[in-house]
C-alpha positions as CSV (number, residue, x, y, z in Angstrom):
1,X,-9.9,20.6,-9.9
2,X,-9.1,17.7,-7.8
3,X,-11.0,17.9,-4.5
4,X,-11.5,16.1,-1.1
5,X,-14.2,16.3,1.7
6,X,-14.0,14.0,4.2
7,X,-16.6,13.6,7.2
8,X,-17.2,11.7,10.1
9,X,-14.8,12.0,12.8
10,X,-15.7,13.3,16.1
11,X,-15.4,11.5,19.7
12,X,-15.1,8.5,20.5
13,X,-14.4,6.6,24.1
14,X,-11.2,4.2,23.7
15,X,-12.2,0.8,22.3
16,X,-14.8,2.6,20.3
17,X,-15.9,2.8,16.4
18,X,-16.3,5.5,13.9
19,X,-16.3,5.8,10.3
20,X,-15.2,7.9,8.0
21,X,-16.3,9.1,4.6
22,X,-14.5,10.8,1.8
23,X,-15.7,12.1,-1.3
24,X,-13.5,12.7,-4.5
25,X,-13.7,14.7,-7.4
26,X,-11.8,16.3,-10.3
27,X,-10.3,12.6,-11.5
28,X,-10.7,9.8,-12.4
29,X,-11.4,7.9,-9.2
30,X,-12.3,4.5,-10.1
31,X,-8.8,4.6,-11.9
32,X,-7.1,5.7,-9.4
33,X,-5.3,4.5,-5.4
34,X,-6.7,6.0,-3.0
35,X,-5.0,6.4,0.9
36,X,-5.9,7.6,3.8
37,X,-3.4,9.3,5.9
38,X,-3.4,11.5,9.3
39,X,-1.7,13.9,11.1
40,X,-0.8,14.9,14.9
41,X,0.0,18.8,15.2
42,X,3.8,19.1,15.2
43,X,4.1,15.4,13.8
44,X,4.8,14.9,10.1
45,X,1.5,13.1,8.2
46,X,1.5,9.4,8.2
47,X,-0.1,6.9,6.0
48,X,-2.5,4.7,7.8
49,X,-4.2,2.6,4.6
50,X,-4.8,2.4,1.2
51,X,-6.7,0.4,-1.6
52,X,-6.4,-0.7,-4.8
53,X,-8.6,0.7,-7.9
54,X,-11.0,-2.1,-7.6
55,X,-10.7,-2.3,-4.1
56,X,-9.4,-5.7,-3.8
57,X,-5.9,-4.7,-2.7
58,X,-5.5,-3.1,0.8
59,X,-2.5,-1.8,2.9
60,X,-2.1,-1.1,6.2
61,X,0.3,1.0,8.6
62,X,1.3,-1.6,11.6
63,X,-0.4,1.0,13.8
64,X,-3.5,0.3,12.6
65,X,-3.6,-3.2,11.0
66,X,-6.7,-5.2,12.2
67,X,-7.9,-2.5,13.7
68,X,-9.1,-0.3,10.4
69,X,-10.8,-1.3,7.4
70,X,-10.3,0.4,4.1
71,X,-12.8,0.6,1.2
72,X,-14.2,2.2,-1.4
73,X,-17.6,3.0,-3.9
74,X,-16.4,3.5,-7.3
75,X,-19.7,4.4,-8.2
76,X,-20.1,7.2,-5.4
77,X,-16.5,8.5,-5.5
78,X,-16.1,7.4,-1.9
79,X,-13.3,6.0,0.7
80,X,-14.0,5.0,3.6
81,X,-11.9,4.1,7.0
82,X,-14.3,1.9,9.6
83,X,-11.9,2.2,12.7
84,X,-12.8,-0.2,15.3
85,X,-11.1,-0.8,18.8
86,X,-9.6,3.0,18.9
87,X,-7.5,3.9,20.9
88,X,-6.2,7.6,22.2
89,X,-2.9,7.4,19.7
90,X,-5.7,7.5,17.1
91,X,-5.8,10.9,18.0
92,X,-5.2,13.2,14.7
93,X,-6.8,15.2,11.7
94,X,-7.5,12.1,8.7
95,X,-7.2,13.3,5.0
96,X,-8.0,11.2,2.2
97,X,-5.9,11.6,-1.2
98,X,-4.5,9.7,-4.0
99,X,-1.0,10.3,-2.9
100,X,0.9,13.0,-1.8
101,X,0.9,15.3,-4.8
102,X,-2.4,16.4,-4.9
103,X,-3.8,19.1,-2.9
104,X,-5.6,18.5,0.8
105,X,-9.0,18.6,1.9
106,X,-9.9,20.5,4.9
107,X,-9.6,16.4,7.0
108,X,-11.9,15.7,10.1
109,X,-11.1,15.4,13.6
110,X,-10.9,12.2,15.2
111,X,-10.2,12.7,18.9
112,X,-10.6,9.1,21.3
113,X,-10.6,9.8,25.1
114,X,-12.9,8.9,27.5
């Protein structure tokens, strides 16, 4: 079945970096878009990036653009979002997925305050 387990949040002080890892299974990855996306409690999931199949494609959320960096491993099944200069509205749970219509990994925490 499709699956994803993403790692790597945690806390970070404002203007701070972290990186975040997700790995996919149950599909075809390499054929397949890939987004990340996150979610405040009581606010509706957003998507913050996403990249093409062979990863020369990117997107970003305004929010975010030239701030976070997008990529992939094809040969690992992995995302990855490197977020640099964070700030606190980074705050939120980040979930990797191919779209909206498959099922949610468990996400990891991203939480910037100092």
């Amino acid at each position: 079945q499709v699956q994803f387990v993403e790692s790597g949040g945690g806390l970070a002080q404002p203007g701070g970096s972290l990186r975040l890892s997700c790995v996919a299974s149950g599909f075809t990855f390499s054929q397949s878009r890939m987004r990340w996306f996150r979610q405040v409690p009581g606010k509706e999931r957003e998507m913050v990036a996403s990249i093409s199949r062979t990863g020369l494609g990117t997107n970003y959320a305004d929010s975010v653009n030239r701030r976070f960096i997008i990529s992939r491993d094809n040969n690992l099944n992995t995302v990855y979002l490197q977020m640099n200069n964070l700030k606190p509205e980074d705050t939120a749970v980040y979930y990797c997925n191919t779209g909206w219509d498959n099922p949610w990994g468990q996400g990891t925490q991203v939480t910037v305050s100092s």
